[in-house]
C-alpha positions in Angstrom: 17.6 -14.7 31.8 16.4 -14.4 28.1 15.3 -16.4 25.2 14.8 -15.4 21.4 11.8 -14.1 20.6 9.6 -17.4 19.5 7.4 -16.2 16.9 10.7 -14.8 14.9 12.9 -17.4 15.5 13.8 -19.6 12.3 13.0 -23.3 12.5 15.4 -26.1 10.2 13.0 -25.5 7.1 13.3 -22.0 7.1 10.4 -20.2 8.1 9.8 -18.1 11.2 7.4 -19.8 14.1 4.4 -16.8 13.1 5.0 -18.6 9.5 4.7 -22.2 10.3 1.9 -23.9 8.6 0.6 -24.6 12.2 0.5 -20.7 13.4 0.6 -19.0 10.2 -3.5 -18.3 11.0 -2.7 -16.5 14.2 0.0 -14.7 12.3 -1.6 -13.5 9.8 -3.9 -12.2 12.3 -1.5 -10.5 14.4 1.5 -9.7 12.1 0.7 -6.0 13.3 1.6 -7.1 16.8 3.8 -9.8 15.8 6.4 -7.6 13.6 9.8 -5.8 15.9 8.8 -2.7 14.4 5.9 -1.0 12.8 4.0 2.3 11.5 0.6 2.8 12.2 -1.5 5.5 10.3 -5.4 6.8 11.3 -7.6 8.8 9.0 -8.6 12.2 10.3 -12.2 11.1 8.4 -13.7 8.2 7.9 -15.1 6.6 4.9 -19.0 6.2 6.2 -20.4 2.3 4.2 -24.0 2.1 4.4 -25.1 -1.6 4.4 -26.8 -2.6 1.3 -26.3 -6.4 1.1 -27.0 -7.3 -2.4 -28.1 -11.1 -2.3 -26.6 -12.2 -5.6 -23.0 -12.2 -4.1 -24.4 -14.2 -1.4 -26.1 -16.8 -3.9 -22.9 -17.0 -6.0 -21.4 -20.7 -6.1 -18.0 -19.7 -5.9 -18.7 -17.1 -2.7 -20.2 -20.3 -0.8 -17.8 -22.4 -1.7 -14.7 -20.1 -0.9 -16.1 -18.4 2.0 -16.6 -22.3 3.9 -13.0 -23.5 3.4 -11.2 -23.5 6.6 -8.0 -21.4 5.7 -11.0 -18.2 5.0 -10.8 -15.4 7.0 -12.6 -12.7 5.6 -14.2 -11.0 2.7 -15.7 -7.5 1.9 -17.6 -6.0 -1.3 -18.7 -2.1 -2.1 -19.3 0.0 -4.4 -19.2 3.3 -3.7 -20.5 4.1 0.2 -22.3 1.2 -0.1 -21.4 -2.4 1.6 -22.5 -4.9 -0.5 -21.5 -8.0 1.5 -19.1 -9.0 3.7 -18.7 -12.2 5.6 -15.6 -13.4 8.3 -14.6 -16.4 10.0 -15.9 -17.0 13.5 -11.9 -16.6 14.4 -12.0 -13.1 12.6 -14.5 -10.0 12.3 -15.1 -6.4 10.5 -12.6 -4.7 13.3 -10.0 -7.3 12.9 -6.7 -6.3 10.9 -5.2 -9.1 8.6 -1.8 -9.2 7.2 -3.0 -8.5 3.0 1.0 -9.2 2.1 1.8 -8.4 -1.5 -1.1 -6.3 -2.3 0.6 -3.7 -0.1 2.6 -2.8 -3.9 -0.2 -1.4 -5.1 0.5 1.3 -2.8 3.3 2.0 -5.3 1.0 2.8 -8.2 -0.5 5.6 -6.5 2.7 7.1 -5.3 4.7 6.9 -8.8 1.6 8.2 -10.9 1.3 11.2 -8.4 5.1 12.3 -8.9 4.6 11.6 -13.0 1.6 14.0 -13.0 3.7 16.5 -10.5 6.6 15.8 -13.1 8.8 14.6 -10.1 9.9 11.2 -11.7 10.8 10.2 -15.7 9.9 6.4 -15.9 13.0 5.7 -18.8 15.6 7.0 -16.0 17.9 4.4 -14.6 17.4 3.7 -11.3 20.9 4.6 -10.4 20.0 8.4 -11.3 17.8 8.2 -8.3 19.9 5.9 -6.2 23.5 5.8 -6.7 24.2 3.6 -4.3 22.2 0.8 -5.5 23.8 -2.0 -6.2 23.9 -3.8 -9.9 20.9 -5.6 -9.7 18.9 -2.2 -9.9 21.3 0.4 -11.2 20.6 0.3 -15.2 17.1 -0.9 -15.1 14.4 1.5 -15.5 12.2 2.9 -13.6 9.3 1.4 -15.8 10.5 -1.7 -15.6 10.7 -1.7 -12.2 7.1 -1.3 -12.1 6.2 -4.0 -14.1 8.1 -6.5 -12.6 10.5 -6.6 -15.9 14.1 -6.5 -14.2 16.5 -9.6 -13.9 18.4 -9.9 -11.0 19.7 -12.6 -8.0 16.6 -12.0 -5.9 14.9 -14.7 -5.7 11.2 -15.2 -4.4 11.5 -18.9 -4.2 10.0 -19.8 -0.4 10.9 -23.4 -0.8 14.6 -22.3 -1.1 16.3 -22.3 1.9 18.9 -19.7 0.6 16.3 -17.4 -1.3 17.2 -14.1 -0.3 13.3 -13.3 0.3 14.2 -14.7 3.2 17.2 -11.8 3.9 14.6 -9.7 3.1 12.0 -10.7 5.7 15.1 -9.8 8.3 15.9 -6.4 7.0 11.9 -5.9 7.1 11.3 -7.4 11.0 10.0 -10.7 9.8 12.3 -12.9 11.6 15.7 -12.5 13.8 18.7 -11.9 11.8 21.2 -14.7 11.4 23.9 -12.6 12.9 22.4 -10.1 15.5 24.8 -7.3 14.7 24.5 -7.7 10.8 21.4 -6.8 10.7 20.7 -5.4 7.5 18.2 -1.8 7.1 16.0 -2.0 4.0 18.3 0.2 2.1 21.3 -2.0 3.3 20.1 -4.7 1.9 18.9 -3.8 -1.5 22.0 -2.4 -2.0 23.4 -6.2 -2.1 21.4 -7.5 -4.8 23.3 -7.8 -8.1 23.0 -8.9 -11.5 24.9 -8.8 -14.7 22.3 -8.0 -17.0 18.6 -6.7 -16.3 17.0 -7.1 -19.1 14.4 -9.9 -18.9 13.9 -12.5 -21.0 11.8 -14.6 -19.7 8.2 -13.2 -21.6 6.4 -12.8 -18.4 6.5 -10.6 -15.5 10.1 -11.9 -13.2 8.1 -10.9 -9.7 10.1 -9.7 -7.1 9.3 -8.0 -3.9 12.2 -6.4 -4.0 11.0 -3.7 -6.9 8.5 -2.3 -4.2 10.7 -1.5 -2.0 13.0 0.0 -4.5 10.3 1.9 -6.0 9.4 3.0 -2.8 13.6 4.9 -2.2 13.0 6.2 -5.5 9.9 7.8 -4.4 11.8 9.6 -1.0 15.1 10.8 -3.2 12.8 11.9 -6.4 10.3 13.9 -4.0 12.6 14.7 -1.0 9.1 13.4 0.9 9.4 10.3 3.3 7.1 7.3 2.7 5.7 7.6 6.1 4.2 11.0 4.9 2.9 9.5 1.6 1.2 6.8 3.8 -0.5 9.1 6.0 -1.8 11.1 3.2 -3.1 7.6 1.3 -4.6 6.9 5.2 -6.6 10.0 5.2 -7.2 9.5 1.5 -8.8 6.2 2.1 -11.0 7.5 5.2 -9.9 4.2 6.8 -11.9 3.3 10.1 -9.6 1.6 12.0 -5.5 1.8 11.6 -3.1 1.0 8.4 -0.7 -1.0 10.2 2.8 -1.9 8.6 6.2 -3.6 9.0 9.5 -1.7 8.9 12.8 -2.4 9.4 14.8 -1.1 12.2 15.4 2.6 10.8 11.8 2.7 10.6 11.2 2.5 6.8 8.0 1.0 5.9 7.7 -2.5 4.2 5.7 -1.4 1.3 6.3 -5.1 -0.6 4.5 -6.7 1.7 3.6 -5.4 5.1 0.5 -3.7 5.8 -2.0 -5.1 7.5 -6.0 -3.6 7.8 -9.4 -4.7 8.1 -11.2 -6.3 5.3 -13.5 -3.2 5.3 -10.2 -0.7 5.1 -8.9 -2.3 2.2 -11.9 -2.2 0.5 -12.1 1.3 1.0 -8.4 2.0 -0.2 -9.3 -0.1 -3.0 -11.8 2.6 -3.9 -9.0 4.9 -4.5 -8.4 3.3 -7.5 -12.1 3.3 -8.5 -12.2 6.8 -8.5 -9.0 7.7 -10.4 -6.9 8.7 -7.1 -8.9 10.9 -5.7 -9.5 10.6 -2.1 -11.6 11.6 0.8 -12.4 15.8 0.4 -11.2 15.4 -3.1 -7.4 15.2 -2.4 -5.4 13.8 -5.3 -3.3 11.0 -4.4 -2.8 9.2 -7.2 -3.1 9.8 -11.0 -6.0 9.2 -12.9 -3.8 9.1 -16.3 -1.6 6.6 -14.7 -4.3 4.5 -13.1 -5.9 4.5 -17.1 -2.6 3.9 -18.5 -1.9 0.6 -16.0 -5.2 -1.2 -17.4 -4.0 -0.8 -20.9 0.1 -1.3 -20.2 2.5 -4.1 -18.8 3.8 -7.6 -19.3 2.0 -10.7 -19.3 1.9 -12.8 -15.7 2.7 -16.4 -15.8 0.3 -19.2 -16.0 -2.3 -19.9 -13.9 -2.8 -16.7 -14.2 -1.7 -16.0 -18.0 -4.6 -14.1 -18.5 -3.3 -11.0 -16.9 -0.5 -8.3 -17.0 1.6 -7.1 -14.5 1.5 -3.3 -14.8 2.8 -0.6 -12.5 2.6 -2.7 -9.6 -0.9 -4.3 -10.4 -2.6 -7.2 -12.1 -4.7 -6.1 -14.8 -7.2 -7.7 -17.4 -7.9 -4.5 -19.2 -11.3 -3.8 -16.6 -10.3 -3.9 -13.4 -7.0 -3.1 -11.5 -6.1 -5.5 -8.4 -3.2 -7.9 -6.6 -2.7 -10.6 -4.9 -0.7 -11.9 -1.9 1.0 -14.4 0.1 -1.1 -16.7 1.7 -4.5 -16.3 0.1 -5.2 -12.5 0.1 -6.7 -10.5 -3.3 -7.9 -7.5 -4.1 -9.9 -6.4 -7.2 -11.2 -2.5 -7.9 -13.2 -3.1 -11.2 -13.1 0.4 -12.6 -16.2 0.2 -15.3 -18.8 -1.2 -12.4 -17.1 0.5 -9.8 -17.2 -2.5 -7.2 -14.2 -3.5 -5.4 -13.9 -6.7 -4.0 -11.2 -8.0 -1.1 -10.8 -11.6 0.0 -8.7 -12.6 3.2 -7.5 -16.2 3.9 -4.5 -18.4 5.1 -3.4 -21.1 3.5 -1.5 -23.7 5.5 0.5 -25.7 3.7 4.2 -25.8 3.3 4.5 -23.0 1.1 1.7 -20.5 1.9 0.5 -20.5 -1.3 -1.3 -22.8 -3.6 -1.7 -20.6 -7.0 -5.0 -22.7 -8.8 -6.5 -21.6 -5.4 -5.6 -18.0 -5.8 -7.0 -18.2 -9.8 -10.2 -19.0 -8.3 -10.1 -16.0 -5.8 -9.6 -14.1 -8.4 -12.3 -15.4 -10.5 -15.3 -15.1 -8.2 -14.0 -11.0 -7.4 -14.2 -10.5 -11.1 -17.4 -12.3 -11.6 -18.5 -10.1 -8.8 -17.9 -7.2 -10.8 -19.1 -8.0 -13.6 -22.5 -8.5 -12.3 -25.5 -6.0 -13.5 -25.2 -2.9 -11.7 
């Protein structure tokens, strides 16, 4: 006898069980475990912090009041080897990884910007010159505009929408059991079916789609000839991550770079220090760009209100200072690249949708604030 798996079984409103507003906390906890199939990536060296709590954060207004809501999970700040502060939940700790969602794209930045400086990629090709069988959603867009969240298309990242096909994508990714078992669609597979009869966007803002990650991320493996499971394990060693970078794949074993890695608040503060020091990693080894990292604080599109004070540029939020993103449920992640302090906030929100976004605008706030402070 046998039963569907329950934590990836769809209820009537369309979420799977580990995304019910009633488990979504022990999900995000354990998407790692929770996932049909992952990758999981150990440093060779570690990233030694050395604890230096600096009582400003901890006297900050918006860290006491943020850090106290029941949906927080976890929060980290440093600068440089140095841990500033950190605080958890008494559900969570420092060796505990979290599911940090959409701030997985940013893994894109340093990717692209290491094949522009190898002069691997041209960011005016079409996509279709890299992937000719991509489907017309993607195939005249640019890679640029891929990157900055600037292509129209029928992907649609509406979770309240039963049909959204963020929710075919969570199947091709191991997010939740496929509709029909023996359909099951691979990552390429399915971004092959998104289509579109013009690209070009409109709107004035940033169209944000998961999707463009995970595109970017196939243009990546047919411009290099590289897989993106080597490019992870280079970032891994990069970071000098302590524990594991877990993530999500789909059933041919490509990684979810959208939306599906999961680490300890600690780790992705230390990966966010890649971006602090221009893409240089552990022992000095280039893994990003430092021109490309300078060029995303200058470049993109404007986001959206609430949060119409940033860009969206090369696969991060930007105010001109500091380079971060956010994610689904209550995660953000802020490298502020003048004081050098990066800042990474873990929660779950549990309502309906997952996300509340005046509640992510004051995330945001306090990690900036952070940074800003007299250093």
């Amino acid at each position: 006898m046998s039963q569907t798996n329950p934590d990836l079984t769809v209820n009537p409103l369309g979420q799977s069980r580990w995304n019910y507003p009633d488990y979504r906390r022990h999900g995000f906890h354990n998407l790692h475990r929770i996932a049909r199939y992952g990758l999981s990536f150990r440093a060779a060296r570690v990233m030694e912090l050395q604890k230096r709590m600096d009582i400003r954060i901890a006297e900050m207004d918006s860290v006491h009041r943020l850090t106290s809501l029941p949906w927080f999970s976890a929060m980290a700040v440093v600068r440089g080897t140095e841990l500033l502060f950190e605080r958890y939940a008494s559900d969570f700790g420092p060796d505990r990884p979290h599911s940090i969602m959409s701030v997985s794209k940013t893994l894109m930045n340093l990717v692209i910007g290491r094949l522009l400086e190898d002069r691997k990629i041209e960011l005016d090709q079409k996509v279709a010159h890299y992937l000719p069988w991509i489907g017309s959603g993607y195939a005249s867009a640019t890679v640029q505009q891929v990157l900055n969240m600037d292509v129209a298309n029928d992907y649609s990242e509406d979770l309240s929408d039963l049909r959204s096909t963020t929710y075919a994508h969570e199947e091709a990714g191991g997010l939740r059991l496929p509709a029909t078992p023996e359909n099951e669609h691979t990552m390429r597979s399915f971004l092959a079916t998104i289509s579109s009869s013009d690209t070009v966007n409109r709107t004035g803002f940033a169209d944000y789609k998961t999707s463009n990650t995970d595109v970017l991320s196939m243009i990546a493996e047919a411009a290099s000839g590289r897989s993106m499971r080597s490019y992870l394990a280079d970032i891994a060693d990069a970071t000098g991550i302590e524990g594991c970078l877990h993530i999500t794949a789909d059933r041919e074993g490509f990684p979810n770079i959208g939306c599906g890695v999961c680490v300890t608040a600690r780790d992705l503060a230390r990966y966010g220090s890649l971006f602090v020091r221009r893409g240089k990693g552990m022992e000095d080894r280039q893994v990003g760009s430092a021109s490309f990292i300078e060029r995303s604080l200058v470049g993109g599109i404007p986001m959206s209100a609430p949060r119409d004070w940033l860009r969206y540029s090369n696969q991060t939020n930007t105010d001109g200072r500091w380079l971060g993103h956010g994610g689904f449920g209550g995660q953000y992640m802020i490298a502020d690249l003048v004081s050098g302090v990066v800042g990474v906030f873990f929660s779950v929100v549990e309502n309906r949708e997952g996300n509340d976004s005046n509640y992510h605008v004051r995330v945001i706030e306090m990690l900036q604030d952070i940074g800003r402070l007299d250093f």
